[in-house]
C-alpha positions in Angstrom: 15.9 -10.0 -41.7 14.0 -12.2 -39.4 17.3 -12.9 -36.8 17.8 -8.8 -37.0 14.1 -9.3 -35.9 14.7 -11.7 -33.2 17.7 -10.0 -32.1 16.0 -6.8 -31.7 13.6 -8.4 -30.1 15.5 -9.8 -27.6 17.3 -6.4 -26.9 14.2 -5.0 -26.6 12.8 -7.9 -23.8 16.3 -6.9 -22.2 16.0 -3.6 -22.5 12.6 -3.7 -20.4 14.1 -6.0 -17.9 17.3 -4.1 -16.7 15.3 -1.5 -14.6 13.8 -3.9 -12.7 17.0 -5.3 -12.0 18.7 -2.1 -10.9 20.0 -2.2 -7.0 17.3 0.6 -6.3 15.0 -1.2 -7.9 15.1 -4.4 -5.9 15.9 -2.5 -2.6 12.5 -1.3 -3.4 11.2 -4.2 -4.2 12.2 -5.5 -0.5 11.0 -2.4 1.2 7.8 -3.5 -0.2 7.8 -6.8 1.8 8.2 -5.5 4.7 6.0 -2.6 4.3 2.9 -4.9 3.5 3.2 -7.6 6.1 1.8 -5.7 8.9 -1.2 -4.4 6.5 -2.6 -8.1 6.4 -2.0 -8.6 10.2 -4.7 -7.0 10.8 -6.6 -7.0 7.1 -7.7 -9.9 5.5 -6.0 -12.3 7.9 -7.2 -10.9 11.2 -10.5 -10.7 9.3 -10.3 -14.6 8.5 -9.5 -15.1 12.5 -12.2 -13.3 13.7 -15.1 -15.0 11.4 -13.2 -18.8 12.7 -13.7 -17.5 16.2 -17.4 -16.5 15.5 -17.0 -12.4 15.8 -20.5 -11.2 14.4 -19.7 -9.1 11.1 -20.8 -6.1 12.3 -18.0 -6.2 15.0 -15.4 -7.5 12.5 -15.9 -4.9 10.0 -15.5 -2.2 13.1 -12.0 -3.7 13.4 -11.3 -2.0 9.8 -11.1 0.8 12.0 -7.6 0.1 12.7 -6.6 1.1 9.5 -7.3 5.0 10.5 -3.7 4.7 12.2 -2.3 4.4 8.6 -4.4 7.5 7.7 -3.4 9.7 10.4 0.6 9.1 11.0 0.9 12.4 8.5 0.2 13.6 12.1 3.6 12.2 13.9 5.7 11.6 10.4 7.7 14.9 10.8 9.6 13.6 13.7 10.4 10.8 11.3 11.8 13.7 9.2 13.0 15.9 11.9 14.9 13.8 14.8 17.9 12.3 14.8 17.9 9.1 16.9 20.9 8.7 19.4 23.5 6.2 19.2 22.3 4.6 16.0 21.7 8.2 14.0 25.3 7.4 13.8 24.4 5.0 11.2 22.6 7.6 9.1 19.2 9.3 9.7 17.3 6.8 7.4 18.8 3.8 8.4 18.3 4.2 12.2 14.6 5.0 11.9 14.0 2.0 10.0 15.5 -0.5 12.7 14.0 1.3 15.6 10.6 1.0 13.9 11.3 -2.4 12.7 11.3 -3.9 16.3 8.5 -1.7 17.2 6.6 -3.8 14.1 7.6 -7.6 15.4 6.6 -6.4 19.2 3.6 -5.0 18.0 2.5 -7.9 16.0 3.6 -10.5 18.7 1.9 -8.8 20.8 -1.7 -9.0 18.8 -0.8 -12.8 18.4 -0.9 -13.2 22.2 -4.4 -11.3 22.6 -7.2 -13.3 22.5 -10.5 -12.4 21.0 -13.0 -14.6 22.8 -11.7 -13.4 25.8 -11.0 -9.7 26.0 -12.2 -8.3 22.5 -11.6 -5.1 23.4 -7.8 -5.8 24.3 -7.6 -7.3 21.0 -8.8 -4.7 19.2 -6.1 -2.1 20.8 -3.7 -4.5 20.4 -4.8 -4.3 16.2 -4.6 -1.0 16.6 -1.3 -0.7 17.9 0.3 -2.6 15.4 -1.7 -0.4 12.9 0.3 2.5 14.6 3.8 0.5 14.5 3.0 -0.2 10.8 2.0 2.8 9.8 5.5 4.3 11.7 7.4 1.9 9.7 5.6 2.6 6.2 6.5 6.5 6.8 10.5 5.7 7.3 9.9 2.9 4.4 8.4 5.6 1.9 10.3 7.9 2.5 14.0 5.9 1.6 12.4 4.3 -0.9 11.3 7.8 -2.8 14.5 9.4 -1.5 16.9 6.4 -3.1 14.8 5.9 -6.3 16.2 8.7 -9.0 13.1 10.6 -10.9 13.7 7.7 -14.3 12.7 4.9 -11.3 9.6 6.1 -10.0 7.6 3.9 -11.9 9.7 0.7 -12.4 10.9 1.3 -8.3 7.2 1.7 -7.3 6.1 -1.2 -9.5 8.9 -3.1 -8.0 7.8 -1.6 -4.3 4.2 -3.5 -5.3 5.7 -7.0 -6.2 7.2 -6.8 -2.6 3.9 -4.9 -0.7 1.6 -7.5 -2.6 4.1 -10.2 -2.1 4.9 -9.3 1.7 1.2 -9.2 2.4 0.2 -12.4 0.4 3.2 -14.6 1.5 2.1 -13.0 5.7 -1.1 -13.6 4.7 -0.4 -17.9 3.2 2.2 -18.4 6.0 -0.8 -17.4 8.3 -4.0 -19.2 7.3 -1.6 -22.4 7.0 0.4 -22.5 10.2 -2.7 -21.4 12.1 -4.8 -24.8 10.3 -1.9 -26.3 12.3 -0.5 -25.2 15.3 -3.1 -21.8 15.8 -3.2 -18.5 15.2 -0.6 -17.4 17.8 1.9 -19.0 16.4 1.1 -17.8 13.1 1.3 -14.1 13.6 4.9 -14.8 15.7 5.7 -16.3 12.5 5.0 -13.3 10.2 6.5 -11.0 12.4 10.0 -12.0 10.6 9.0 -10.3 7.6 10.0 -7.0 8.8 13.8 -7.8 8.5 13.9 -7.6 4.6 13.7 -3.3 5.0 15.8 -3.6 7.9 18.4 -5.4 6.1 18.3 -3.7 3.0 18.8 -0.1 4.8 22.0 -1.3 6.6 23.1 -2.6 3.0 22.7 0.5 0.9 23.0 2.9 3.8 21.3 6.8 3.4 19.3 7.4 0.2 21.4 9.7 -1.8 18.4 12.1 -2.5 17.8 12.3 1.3 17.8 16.1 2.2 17.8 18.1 5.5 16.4 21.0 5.2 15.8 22.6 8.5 18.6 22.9 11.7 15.6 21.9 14.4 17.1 23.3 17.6 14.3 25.2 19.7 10.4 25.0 19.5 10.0 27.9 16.6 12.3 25.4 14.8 10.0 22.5 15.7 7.3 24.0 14.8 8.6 25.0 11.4 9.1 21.2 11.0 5.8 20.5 11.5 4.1 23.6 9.5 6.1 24.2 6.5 5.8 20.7 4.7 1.9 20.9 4.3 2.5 24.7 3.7 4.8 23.9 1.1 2.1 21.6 -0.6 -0.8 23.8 -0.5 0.8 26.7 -2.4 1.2 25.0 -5.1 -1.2 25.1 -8.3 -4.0 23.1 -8.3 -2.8 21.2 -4.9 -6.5 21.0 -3.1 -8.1 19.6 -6.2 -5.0 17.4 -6.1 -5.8 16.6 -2.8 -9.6 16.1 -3.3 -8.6 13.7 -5.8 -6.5 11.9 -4.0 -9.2 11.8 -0.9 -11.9 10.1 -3.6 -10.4 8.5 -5.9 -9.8 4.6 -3.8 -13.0 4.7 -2.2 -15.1 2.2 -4.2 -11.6 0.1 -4.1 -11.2 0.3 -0.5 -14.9 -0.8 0.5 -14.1 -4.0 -1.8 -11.1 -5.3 -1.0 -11.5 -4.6 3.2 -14.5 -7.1 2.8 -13.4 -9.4 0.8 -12.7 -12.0 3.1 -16.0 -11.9 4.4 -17.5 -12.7 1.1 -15.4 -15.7 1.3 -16.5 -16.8 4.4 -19.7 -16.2 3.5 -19.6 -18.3 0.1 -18.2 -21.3 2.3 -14.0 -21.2 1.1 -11.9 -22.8 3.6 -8.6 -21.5 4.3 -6.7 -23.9 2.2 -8.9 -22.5 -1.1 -8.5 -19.0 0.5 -4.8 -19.2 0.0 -4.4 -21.2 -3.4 -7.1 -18.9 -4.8 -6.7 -15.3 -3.5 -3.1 -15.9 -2.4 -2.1 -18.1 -5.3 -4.1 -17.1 -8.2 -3.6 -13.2 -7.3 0.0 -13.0 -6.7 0.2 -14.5 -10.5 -1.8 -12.0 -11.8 -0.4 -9.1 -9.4 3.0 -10.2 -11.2 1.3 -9.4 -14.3 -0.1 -6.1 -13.9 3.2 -4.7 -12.4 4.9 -5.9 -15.3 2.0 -4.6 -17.5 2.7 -1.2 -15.4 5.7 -0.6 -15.4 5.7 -1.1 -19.7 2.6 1.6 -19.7 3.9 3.8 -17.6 7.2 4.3 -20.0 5.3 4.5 -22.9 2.4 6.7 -22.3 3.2 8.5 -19.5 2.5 9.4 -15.6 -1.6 10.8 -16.8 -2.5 8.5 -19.7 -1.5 5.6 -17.4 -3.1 6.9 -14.2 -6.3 7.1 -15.8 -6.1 3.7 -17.3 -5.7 2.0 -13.8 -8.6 4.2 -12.1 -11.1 2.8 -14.9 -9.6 -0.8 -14.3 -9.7 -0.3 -10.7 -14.1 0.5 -10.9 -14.4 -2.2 -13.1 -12.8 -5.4 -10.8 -15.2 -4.2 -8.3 -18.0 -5.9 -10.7 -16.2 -9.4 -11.1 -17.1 -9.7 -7.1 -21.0 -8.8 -7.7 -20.2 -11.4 -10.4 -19.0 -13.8 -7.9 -21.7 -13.0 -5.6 -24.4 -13.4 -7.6 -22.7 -16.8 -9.5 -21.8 -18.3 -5.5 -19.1 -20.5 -4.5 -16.8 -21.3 -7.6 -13.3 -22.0 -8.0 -13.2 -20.7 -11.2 -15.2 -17.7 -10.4 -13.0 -17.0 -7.9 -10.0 -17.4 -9.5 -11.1 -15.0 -12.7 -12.4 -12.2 -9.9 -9.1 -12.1 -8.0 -7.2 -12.4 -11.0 -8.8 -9.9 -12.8 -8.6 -7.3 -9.3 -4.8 -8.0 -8.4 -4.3 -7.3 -12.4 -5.9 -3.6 -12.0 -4.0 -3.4 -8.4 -0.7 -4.2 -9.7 -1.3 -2.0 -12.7 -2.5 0.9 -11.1 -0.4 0.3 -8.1 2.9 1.2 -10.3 1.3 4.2 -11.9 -0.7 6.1 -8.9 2.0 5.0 -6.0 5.2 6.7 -8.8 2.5 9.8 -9.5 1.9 9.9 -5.4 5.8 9.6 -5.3 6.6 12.5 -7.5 4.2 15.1 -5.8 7.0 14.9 -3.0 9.4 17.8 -2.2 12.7 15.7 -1.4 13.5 18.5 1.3 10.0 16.6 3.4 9.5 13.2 1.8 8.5 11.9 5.1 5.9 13.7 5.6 4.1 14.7 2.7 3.9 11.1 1.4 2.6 9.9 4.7 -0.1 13.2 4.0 -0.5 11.8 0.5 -0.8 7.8 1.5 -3.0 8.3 4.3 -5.7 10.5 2.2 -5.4 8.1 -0.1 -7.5 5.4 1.6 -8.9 7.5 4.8 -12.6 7.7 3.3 -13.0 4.2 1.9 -11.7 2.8 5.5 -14.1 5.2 7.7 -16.9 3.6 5.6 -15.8 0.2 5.8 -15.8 0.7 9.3 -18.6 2.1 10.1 -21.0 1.3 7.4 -20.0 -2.0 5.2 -21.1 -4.6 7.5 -24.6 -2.8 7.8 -24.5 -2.0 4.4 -23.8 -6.1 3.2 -26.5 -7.0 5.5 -29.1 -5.0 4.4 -28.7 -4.9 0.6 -26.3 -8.0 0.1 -22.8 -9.0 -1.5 -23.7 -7.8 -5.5 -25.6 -4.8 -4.9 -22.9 -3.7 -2.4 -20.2 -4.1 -4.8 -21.8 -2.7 -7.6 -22.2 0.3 -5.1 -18.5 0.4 -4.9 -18.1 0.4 -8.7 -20.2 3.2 -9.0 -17.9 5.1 -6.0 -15.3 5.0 -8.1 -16.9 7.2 -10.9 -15.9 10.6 -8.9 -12.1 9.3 -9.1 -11.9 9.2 -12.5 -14.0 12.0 -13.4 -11.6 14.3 -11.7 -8.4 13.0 -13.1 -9.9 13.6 -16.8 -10.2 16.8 -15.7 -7.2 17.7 -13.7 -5.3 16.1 -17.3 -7.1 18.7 -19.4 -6.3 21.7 -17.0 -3.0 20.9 -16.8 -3.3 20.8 -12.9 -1.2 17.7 -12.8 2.0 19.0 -14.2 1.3 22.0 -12.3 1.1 20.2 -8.6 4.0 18.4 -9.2 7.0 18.1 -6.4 11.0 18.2 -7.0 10.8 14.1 -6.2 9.4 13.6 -9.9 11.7 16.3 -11.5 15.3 16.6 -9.5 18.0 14.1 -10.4 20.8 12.4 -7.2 23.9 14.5 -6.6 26.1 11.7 -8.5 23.4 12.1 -11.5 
């Protein structure tokens, strides 16, 4: 009995494997890299630059602004659905949007190397800004392949794969740039990162067009355009349930967001260098990000899209306390390396479960666009306050009552997912992404 045992076991650990290892799987997994590179060009990192170069708080915080780009490209992401590109349409519709807005990326974030906060701080924040706009462009093309080649089986192994690479991509952008600027400055640093946009490019010309990608509309004269435009959020809203979806999906990040976009000032504050920055938050978190994918991914196939959605929104309130905890304990090592564990364990769990149920709200006839929609509410609250409010807010009440404020954000979130569960309004919102098999299925 006991090498059936093992043997079963070992099928089993197998068994749990071979999605990962699926070509859609790691194409997502790349995808991901690329998509989260630009995100800490101008998160944590730019953060980190400005605190170096002696940026009062209140200014640095403002800069969070930047992410707004990401929460309004629902605005532009139906030409991303809609036009074909010349010349290199001719490599597919996918494909040729994600080169075009792959060198927009590496000029974008070349550019915001060159700029130069203590001298024009205004030119450096529009150049943050635009490569928040070039990022955001690339993340629409990047979500939509990736949702369009994952079949409906995939959703939650491709997007626990697409947050190895996002987390990976942003954490290895992130290393690469604290420890090349330590040495030859920060310019050279962001021209550095700005090669981790190939891996999507790359990976599109491999595969070529997702098989699930659809056109659904022959966009020839303005009534047509305008249909392009209208009809994927139209298509949303008359669904069941879809604004309480929506509400959800506008509240449900906002304690998270007001964490993690200060983070790095916490650091600075406690007295980290960049060395301990990138062993510790870098280091220690990709470890444990590792682990809660994996963690996700099993979760997700065993109890389900809801049961595992509402596990990673309670684990998601709770990290927020292990940086009160750090706060309040000062600067540690250890304490540092148990409160980024323990959050990069609840994002990497809940990144699989909430980015596959984001995923399969989707009608495959508009992926572009109502992702982008979907993505950009996601976080648009929690960055507005960040913005506008968090560097006051730290100021006047301090690190551990601020992030015990954000735990208790994140009540609202889960609340409402309870009871969207017991209504049944999550089955009834859902899109064709999470239900409708490829043709060769």
């Amino acid at each position: 009995m006991q090498p059936d045992k093992a043997a079963a076991s070992e099928r089993s650990l197998l068994g749990s494997l071979r999605p990962y290892l699926e070509k859609e799987s790691l194409a997502a997994f790349f995808l991901g890299v690329s998509s989260g590179f630009p995100y800490a060009m101008i998160a944590a990192t730019l953060t980190t630059r400005l605190a170096q170069d002696g940026i009062e708080k209140s200014t640095i915080t403002a800069f969070s602004l930047a992410f707004l780009v990401y929460n309004f490209k629902w605005m532009w992401a139906w030409i991303v659905d809609a036009v074909k590109l010349p010349l290199l349409g001719r490599l597919g519709h996918r494909v040729s949007w994600m080169l075009v807005t792959g060198v927009l990326v590496i000029a974008a974030v070349i550019n915001l190397a060159l700029a130069d906060p203590a001298q024009d701080i205004v030119w450096m924040a529009t150049s943050a800004v635009l490569v928040g706009a070039a990022g955001a462009t690339f993340d629409i093309v990047i979500d939509a392949y990736r949702i369009e080649t994952l079949r409906p089986y995939q959703l939650g192994v491709g997007s626990g794969m697409s947050q190895y690479g996002w987390r990976i991509g942003a954490g290895l952008a992130a290393a690469v740039a604290l420890v090349v600027a330590a040495r030859s400055g920060w310019q050279i640093a962001y021209m550095a990162c700005a090669l981790f946009a190939f891996p999507a490019m790359l990976t599109a010309l491999i595969l070529g067009e997702p098989a699930r990608h659809k056109v659904e509309i022959v966009r020839t004269g303005i009534a047509e355009k305008w249909k392009s435009i209208v009809v994927p959020f139209t298509e949303f809203f008359q669904r069941s349930g879809a604004f309480v979806v929506l509400l959800f999906i506008l509240v449900h990040k906002i304690g998270d967001t007001l964490a993690n976009l200060t983070l790095r000032l916490l650091f600075d504050d406690l007295g980290y260098t960049n060395d301990e920055i990138a062993i510790y938050d870098v280091g220690v978190g990709f470890w444990a990000l590792i682990i809660g994918v994996f963690v996700g991914g099993v979760i997700y196939a065993r109890l389900g899209l809801k049961k595992s959605v509402l596990i990673s929104l309670v684990l998601m309130a709770i990290s927020n306390l292990s940086f009160a905890a750090l706060a309040a304990a000062g600067h540690s090592n250890i304490g540092m390396a148990a409160a980024i564990g323990f959050e990069n364990f609840a994002s990497g769990y809940g990144g699989v479960v909430v980015v596959a149920y984001f995923s399969a709200l989707c009608d495959l006839r508009f992926t572009a666009s109502q992702y982008a929609l979907i993505s950009a509410a996601a976080s648009i609250v929690g960055r507005f306050l960040t913005g506008t409010t968090a560097g006051t807010l730290i100021e006047s009440m301090g690190y551990v009552n601020f992030y015990i404020m954000t735990t208790i954000a994140a009540l609202p979130g889960i609340v409402l997912f309870w009871w969207m569960m017991r209504t049944g309004l999550v089955d009834a919102a859902m899109g064709t992404a999470g239900t409708e098999r490829a043709p060769e299925d």
